[in-house]
Structure formats: structure tokens, C-alpha cells
C-alpha positions in Angstrom: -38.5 -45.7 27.8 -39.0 -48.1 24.8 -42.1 -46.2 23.5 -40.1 -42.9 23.3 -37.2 -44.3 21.3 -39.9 -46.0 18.9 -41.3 -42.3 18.6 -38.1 -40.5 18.6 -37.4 -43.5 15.7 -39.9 -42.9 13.7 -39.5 -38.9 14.0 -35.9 -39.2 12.7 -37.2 -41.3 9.8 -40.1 -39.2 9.0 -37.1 -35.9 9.4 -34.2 -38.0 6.8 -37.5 -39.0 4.8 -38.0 -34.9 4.1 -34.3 -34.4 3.7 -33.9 -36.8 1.5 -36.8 -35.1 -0.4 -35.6 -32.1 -0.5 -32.4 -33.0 -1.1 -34.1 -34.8 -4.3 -35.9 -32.1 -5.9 -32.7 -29.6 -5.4 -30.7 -32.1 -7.1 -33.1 -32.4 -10.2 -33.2 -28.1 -10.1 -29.5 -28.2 -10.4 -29.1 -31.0 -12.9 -31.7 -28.5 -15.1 -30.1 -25.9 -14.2 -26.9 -27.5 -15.8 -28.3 -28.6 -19.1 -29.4 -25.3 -20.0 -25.8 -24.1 -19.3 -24.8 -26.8 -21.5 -27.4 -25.6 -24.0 -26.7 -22.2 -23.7 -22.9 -22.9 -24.7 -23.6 -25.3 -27.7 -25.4 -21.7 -28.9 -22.7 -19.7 -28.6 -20.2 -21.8 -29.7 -23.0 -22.0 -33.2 -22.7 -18.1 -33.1 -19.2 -18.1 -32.8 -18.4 -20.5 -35.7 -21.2 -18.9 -37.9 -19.0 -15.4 -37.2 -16.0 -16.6 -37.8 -17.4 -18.1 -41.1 -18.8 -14.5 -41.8 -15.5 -13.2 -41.1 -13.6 -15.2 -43.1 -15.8 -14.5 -46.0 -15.6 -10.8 -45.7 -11.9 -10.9 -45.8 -11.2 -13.0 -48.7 -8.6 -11.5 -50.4 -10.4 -10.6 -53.7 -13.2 -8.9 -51.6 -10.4 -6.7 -50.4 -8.6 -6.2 -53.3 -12.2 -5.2 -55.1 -13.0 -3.1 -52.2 -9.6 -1.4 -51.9 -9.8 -0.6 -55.7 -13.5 1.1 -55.7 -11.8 3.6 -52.9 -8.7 4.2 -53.8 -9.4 8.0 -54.0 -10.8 8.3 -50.3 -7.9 5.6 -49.0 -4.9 5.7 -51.2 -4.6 2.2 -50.2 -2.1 -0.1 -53.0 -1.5 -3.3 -53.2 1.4 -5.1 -51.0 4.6 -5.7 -53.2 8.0 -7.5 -52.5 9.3 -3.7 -53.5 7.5 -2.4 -50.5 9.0 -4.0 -47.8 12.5 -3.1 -46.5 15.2 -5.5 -44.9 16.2 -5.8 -41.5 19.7 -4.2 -41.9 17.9 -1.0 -43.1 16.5 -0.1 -39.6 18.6 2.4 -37.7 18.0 1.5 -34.2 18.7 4.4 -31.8 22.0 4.7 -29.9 21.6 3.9 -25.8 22.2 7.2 -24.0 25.7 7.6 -22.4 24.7 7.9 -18.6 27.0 10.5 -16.7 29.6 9.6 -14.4 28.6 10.7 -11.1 31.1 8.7 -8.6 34.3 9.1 -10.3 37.3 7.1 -9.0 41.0 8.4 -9.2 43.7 6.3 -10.3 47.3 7.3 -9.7 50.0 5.4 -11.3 52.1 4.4 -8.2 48.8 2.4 -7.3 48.9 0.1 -10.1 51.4 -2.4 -10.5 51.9 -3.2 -14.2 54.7 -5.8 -13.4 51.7 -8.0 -11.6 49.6 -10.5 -13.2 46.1 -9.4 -12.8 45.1 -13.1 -13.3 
């Protein structure tokens, strides 16, 4: 009985042994795995502030202006002005539709007593 618990002993060692180094080598494939995320989204966030750099330089405002200017007879576009823009009182909202009464009530003046306070 002792020599079979030495052997099953030394067969749960040598089985937590190969776990373990598994276990190991999945560890150091995930940890890899990880960094070249991390990598990956250092790039990206380069690209993305080298295009927002791009795209602030293409719309600079004297880019634009110059830009407007050489096409003015394909797009008509003007410059903005303080004339060009309206205030908020000259907007004309449109009037709510009237909904039609379709469960009318009748009153009749014996029902309603003027003489008592409502309140």
C-alpha cells in the first residue's frame, strides 16, 4: 500500500509538473500577445494624431478662404458676415395643428352653479 501512494505521488507531481508547464508557456503567449496589442494601439493613436494634425492644416482658415476664392465661379461660396446671419426673433415657427374634437361634452346651464365656489 505504501509503494502505490509513493507512485501515485510521484505521478501527481510529474502531472502538476506538466500543468504548470503548460500553464507557463500559455502565460508568456498571452503576455506577447498583449504587448503587440499595446503596440498596435500606440500606432494608431500616432496615425490618429498625425491626421488630426493633417486636418487641422487643411482647414486653416486662409487655406479656405484662398480655396473658396480660386472657385468662386463653380461654388458661389462668400465669405461669412455679421450681415448674413439673422436673429432668433426672425424665425417663424409653425403653428401646432388644432386637433378635432371628437368626444364632445354638453353643458346645460341649470348644471352649473355660478353661486358656488369652485375652490
Amino acid at each position: 500500500m505504501r509503494g502505490f501512494l509513493f507512485v501515485f505521488a510521484a505521478f501527481a507531481v510529474i502531472g502538476l509538473a506538466f500543468w504548470a508547464y503548460q500553464e507557463n508557456y500559455t502565460t508568456q503567449t498571452a503576455i506577447r500577445e498583449v504587448r503587440g496589442l499595446y503596440n498596435d494601439i500606440g500606432a494608431a493613436h500616432d496615425r490618429l494624431q498625425m491626421l488630426r494634425a493633417e486636418w487641422a492644416y487643411l482647414n486653416r482658415p486662409d487655406r479656405l478662404a484662398d480655396l473658396a476664392d480660386l472657385n468662386f465661379d463653380r461654388l458661389g461660396l462668400l465669405p461669412l458676415r455679421p450681415e448674413a446671419f439673422g436673429a432668433v426673433d426672425q424665425i417663424i415657427y409653425p403653428v401646432p395643428p388644432i386637433m378635432p374634437i371628437t368626444d364632445p361634452i354638453e353643458l346645460s346651464a341649470d348644471m352649473i352653479d355660478l353661486a358656488e365656489d369652485p375652490l
